[in-house]
N, CA, C and O atoms as CSV, one atom per row, in Angstrom:
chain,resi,resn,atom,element,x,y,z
A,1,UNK,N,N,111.472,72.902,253.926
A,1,UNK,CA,C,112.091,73.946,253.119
A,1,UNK,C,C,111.441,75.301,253.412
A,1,UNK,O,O,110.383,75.482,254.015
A,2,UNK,N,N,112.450,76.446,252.753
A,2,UNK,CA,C,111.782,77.993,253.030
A,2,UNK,C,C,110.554,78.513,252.134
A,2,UNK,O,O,110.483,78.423,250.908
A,3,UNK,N,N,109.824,78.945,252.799
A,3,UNK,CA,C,108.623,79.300,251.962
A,3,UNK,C,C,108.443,80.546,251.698
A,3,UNK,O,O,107.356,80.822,251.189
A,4,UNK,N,N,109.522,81.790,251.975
A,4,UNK,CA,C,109.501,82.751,251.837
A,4,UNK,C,C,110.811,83.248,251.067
A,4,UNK,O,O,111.776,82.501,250.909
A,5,UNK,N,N,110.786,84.093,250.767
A,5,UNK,CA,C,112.364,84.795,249.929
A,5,UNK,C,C,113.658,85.131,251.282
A,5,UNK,O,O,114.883,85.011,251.305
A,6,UNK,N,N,112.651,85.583,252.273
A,6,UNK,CA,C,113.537,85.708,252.930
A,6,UNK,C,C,114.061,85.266,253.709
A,6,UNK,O,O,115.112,85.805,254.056
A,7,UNK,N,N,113.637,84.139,254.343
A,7,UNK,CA,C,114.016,82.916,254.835
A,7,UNK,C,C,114.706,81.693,254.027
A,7,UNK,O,O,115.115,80.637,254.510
A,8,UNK,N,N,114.727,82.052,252.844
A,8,UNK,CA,C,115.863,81.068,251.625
A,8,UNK,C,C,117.026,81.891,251.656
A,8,UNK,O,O,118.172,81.451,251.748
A,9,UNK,N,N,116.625,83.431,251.554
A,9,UNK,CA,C,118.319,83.942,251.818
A,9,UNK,C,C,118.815,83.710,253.015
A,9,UNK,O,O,119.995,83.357,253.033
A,10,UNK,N,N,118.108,83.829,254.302
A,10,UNK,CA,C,118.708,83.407,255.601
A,10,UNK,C,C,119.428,82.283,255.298
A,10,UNK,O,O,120.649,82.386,255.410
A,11,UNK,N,N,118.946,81.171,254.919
A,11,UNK,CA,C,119.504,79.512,254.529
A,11,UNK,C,C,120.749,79.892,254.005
A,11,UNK,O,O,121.761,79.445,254.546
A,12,UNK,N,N,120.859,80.780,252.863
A,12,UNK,CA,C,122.397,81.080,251.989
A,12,UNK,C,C,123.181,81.697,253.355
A,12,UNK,O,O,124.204,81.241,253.865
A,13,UNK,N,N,122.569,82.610,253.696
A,13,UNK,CA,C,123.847,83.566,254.307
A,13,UNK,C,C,124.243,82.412,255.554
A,13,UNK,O,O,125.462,82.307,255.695
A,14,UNK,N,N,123.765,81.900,256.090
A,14,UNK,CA,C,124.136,80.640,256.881
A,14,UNK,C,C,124.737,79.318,256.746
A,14,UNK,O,O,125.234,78.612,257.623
A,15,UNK,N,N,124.586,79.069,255.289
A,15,UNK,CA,C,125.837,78.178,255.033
A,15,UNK,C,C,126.931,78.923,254.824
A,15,UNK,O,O,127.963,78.531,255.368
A,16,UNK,N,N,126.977,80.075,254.058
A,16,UNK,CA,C,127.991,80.776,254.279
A,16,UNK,C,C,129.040,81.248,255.179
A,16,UNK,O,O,130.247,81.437,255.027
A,17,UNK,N,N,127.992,81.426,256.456
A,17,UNK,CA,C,128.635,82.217,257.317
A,17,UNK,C,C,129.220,80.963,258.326
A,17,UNK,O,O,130.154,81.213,259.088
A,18,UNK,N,N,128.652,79.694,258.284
A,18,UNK,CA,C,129.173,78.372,259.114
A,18,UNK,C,C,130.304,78.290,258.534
A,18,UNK,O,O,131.330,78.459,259.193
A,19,UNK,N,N,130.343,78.037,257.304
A,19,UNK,CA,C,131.495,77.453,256.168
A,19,UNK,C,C,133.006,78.470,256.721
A,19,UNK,O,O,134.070,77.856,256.801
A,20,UNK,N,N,132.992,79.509,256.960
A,20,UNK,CA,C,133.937,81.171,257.284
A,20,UNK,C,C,134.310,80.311,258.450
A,20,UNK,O,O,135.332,79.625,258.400
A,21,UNK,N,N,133.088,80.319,260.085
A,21,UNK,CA,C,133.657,80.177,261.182
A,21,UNK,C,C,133.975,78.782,261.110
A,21,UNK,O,O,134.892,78.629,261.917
A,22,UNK,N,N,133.743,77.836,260.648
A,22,UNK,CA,C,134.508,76.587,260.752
A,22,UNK,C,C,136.346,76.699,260.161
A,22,UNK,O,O,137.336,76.003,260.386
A,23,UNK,N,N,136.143,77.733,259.477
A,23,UNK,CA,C,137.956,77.827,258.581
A,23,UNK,C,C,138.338,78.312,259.566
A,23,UNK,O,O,139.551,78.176,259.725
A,24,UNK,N,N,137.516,79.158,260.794
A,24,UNK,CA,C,138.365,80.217,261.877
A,24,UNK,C,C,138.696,79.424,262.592
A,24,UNK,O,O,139.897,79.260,262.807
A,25,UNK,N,N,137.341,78.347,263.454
A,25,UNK,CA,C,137.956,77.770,264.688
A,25,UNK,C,C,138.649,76.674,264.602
A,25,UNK,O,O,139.099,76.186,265.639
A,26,UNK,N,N,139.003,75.730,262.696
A,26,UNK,CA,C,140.386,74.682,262.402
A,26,UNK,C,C,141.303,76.159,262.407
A,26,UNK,O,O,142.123,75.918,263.293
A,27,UNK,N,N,141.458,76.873,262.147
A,27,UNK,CA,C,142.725,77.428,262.229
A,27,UNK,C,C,143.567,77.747,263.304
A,27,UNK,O,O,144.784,77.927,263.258
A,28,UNK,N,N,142.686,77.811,264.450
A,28,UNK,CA,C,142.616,78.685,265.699
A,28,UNK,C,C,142.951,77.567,266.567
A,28,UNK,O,O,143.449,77.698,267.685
A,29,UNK,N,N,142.599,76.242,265.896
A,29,UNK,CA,C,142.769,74.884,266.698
A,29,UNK,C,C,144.007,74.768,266.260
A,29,UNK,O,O,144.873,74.818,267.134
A,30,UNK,N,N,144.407,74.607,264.998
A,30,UNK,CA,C,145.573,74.255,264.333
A,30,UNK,C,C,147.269,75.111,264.908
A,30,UNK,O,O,148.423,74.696,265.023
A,31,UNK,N,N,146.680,76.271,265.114
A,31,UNK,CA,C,148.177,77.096,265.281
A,31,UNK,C,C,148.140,76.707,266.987
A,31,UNK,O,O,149.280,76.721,267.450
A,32,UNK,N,N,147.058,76.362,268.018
A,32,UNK,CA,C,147.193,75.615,269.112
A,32,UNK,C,C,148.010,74.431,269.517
A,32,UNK,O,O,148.596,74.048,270.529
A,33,UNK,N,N,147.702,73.816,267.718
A,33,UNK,CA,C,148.503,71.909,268.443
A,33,UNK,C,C,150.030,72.438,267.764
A,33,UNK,O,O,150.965,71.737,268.151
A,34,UNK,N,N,150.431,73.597,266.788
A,34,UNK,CA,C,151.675,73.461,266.586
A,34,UNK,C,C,152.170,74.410,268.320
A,34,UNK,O,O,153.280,74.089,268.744
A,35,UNK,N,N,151.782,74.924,268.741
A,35,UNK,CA,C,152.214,75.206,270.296
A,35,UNK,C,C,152.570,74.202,271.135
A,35,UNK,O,O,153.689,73.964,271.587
A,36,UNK,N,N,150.896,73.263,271.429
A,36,UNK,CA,C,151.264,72.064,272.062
A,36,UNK,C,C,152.709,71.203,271.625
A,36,UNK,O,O,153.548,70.774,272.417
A,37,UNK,N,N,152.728,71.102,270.296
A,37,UNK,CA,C,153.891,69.954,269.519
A,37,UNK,C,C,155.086,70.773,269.761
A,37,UNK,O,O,156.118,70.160,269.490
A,38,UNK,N,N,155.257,71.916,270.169
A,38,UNK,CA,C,156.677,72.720,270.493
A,38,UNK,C,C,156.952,72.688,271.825
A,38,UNK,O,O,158.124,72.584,272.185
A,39,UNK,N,N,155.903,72.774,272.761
A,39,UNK,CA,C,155.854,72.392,273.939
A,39,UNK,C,C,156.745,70.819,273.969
A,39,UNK,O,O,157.962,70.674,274.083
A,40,UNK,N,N,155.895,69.962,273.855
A,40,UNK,CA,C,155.738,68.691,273.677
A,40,UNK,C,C,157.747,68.541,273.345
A,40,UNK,O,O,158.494,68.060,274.197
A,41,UNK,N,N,158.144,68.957,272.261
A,41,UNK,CA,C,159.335,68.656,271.714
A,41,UNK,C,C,160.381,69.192,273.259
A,41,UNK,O,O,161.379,68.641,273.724
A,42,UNK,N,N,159.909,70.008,273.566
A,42,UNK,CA,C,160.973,70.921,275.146
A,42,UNK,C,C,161.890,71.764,274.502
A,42,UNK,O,O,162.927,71.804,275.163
A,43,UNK,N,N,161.947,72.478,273.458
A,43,UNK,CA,C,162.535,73.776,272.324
A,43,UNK,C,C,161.479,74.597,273.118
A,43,UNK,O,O,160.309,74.219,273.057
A,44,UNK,N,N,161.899,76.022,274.084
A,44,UNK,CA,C,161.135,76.517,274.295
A,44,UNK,C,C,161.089,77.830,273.076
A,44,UNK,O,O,160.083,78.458,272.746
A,45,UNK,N,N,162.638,78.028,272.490
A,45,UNK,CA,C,162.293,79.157,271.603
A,45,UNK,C,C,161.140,79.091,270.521
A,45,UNK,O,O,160.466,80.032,270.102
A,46,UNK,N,N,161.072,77.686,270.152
A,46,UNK,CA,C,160.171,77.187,269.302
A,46,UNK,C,C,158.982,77.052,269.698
A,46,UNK,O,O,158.132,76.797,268.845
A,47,UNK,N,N,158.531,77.202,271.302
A,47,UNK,CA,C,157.200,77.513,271.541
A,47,UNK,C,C,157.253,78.683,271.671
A,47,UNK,O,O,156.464,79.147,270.848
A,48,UNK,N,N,157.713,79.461,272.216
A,48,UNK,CA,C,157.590,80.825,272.067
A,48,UNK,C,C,157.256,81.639,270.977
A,48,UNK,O,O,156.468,82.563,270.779
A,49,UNK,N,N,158.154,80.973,270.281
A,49,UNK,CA,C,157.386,81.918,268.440
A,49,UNK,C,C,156.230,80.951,267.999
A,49,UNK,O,O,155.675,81.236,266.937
A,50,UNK,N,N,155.817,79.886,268.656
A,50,UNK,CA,C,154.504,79.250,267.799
A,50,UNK,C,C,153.702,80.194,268.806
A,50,UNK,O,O,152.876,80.900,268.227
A,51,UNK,N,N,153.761,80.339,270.033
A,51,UNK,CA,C,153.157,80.482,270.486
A,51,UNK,C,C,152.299,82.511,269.911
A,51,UNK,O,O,151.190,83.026,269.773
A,52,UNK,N,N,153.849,82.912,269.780
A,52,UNK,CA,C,153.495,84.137,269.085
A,52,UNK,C,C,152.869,84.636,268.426
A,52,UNK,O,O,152.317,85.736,268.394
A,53,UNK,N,N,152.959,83.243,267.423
A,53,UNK,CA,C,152.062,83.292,265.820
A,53,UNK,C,C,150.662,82.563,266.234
A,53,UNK,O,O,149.963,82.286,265.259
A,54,UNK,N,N,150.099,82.182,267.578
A,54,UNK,CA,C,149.269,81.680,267.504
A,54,UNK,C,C,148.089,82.906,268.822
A,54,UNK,O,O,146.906,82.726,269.114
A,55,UNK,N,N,148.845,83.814,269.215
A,55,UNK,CA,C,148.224,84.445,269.924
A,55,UNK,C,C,146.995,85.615,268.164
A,55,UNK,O,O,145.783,85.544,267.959
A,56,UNK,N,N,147.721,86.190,267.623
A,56,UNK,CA,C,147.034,86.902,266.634
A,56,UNK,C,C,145.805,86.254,266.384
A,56,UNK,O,O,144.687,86.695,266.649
A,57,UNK,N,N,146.155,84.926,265.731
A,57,UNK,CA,C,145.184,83.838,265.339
A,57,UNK,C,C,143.932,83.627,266.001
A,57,UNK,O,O,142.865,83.423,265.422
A,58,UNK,N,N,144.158,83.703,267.600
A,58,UNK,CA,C,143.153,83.478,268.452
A,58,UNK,C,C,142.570,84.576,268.654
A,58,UNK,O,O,141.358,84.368,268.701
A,59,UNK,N,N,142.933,86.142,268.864
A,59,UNK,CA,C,142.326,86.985,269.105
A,59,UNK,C,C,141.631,87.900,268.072
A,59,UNK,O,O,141.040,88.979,268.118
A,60,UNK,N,N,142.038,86.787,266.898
A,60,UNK,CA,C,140.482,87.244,265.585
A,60,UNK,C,C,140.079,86.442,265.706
A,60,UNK,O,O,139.584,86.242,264.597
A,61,UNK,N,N,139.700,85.180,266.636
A,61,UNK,CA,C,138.208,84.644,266.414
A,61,UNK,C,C,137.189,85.446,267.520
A,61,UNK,O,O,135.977,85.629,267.409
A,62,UNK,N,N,138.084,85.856,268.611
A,62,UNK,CA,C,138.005,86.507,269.719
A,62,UNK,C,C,136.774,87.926,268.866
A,62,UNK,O,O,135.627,88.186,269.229
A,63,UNK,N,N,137.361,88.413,268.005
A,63,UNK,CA,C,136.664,89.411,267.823
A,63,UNK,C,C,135.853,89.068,266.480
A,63,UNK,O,O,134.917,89.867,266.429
A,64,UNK,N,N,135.838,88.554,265.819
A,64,UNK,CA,C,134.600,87.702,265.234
A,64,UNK,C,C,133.754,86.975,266.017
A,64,UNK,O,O,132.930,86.323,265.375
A,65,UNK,N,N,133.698,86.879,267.243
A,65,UNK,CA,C,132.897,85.982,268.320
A,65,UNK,C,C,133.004,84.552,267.566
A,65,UNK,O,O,131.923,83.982,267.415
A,66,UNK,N,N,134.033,83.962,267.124
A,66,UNK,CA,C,133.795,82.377,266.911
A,66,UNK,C,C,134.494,81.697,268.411
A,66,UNK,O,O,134.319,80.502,268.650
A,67,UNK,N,N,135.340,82.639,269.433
A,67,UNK,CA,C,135.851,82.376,270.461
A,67,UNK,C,C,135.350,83.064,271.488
A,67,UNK,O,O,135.597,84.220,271.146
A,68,UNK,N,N,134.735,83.128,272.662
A,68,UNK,CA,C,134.771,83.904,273.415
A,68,UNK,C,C,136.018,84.374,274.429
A,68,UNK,O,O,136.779,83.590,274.995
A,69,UNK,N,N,136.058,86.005,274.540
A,69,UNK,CA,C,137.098,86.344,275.086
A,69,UNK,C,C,138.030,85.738,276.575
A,69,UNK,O,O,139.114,86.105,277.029
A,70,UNK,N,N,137.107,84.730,277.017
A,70,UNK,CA,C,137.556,84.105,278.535
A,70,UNK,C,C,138.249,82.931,278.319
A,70,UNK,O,O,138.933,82.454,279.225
A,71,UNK,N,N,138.164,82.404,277.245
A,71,UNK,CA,C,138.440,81.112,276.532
A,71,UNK,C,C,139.396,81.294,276.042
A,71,UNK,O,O,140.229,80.410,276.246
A,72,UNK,N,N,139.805,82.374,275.225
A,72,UNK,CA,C,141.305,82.669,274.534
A,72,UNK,C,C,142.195,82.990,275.702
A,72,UNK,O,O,143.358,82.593,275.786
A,73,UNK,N,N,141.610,83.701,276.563
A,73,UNK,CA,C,142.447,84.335,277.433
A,73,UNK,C,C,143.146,83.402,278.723
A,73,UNK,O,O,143.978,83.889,279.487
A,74,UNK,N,N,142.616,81.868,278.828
A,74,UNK,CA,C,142.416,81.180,279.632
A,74,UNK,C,C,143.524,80.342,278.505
A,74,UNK,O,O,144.600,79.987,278.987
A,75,UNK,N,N,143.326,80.119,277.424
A,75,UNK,CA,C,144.291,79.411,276.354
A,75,UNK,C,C,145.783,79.850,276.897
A,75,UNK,O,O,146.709,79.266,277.460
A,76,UNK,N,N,145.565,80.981,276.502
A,76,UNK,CA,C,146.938,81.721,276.393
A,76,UNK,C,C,148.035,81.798,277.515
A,76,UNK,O,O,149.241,81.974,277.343
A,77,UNK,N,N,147.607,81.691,278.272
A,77,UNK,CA,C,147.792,81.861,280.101
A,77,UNK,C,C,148.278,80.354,280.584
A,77,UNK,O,O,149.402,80.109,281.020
A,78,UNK,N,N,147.464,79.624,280.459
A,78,UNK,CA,C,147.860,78.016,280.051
A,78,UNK,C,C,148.945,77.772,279.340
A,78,UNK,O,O,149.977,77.469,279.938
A,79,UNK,N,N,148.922,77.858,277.930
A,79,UNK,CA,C,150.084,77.353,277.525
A,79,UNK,C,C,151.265,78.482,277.292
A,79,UNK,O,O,151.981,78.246,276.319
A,80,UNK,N,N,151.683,80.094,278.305
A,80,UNK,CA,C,152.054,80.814,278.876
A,80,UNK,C,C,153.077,80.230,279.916
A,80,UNK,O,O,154.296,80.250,280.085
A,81,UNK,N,N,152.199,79.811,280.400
A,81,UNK,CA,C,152.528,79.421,281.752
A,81,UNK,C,C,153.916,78.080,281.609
A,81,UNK,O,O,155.032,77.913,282.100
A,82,UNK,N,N,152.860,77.228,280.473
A,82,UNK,CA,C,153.765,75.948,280.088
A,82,UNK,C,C,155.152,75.971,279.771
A,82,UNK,O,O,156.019,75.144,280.052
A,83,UNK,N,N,155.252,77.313,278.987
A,83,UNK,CA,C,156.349,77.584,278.493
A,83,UNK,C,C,157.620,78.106,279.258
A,83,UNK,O,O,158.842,77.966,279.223
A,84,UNK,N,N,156.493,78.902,280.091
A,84,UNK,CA,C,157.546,79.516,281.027
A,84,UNK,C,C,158.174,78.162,282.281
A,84,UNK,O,O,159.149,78.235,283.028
A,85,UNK,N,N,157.316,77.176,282.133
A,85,UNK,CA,C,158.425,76.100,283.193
A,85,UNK,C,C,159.050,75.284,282.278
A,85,UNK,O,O,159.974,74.588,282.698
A,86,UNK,N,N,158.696,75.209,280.938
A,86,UNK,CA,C,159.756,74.711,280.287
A,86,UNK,C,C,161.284,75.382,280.478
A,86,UNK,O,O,162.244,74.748,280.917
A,87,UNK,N,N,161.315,76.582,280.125
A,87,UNK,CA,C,162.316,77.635,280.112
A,87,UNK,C,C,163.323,77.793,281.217
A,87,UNK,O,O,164.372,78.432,281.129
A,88,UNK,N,N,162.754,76.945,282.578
A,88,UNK,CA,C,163.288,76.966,283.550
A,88,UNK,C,C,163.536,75.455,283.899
A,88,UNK,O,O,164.120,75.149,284.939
């Protein structure tokens, strides 16, 4: 345990601040598999707008650093790409 004051608040602000980025990166996962599952179905309009609603999503974890920027950008491009040979 902390033996100082300020190392017990470190402890708070750190469950805190885990508890935040864990809601970011299920969310950030979550608006991903409804992409994949629109993919998956072959409705490309329906990936296209998941995909829409899932670009925002990713580029605030992007800038909260719960994502790094090469990783979203590598997401996006990927299942980008997917869509666009669905479409064809």
């Amino acid at each position: 345990m902390a033996n100082h004051k300020s190392s017990e608040k470190r402890i708070r602000q750190t469950v805190k601040r885990t508890a935040v980025n864990r809601k970011r990166v299920s969310g950030i996962r979550s608006s991903l598999k409804k992409v994949e599952a629109a993919i998956a179905s072959g409705d490309s309009n329906a990936a296209k707008a998941a995909l829409k609603e899932a670009q925002p999503t990713l580029m605030s974890g992007v800038s909260k650093g719960v994502v790094k920027l090469g990783t979203a950008s590598r997401k996006m491009s990927r299942l980008s790409s997917r869509i666009k040979k669905l479409a064809a």
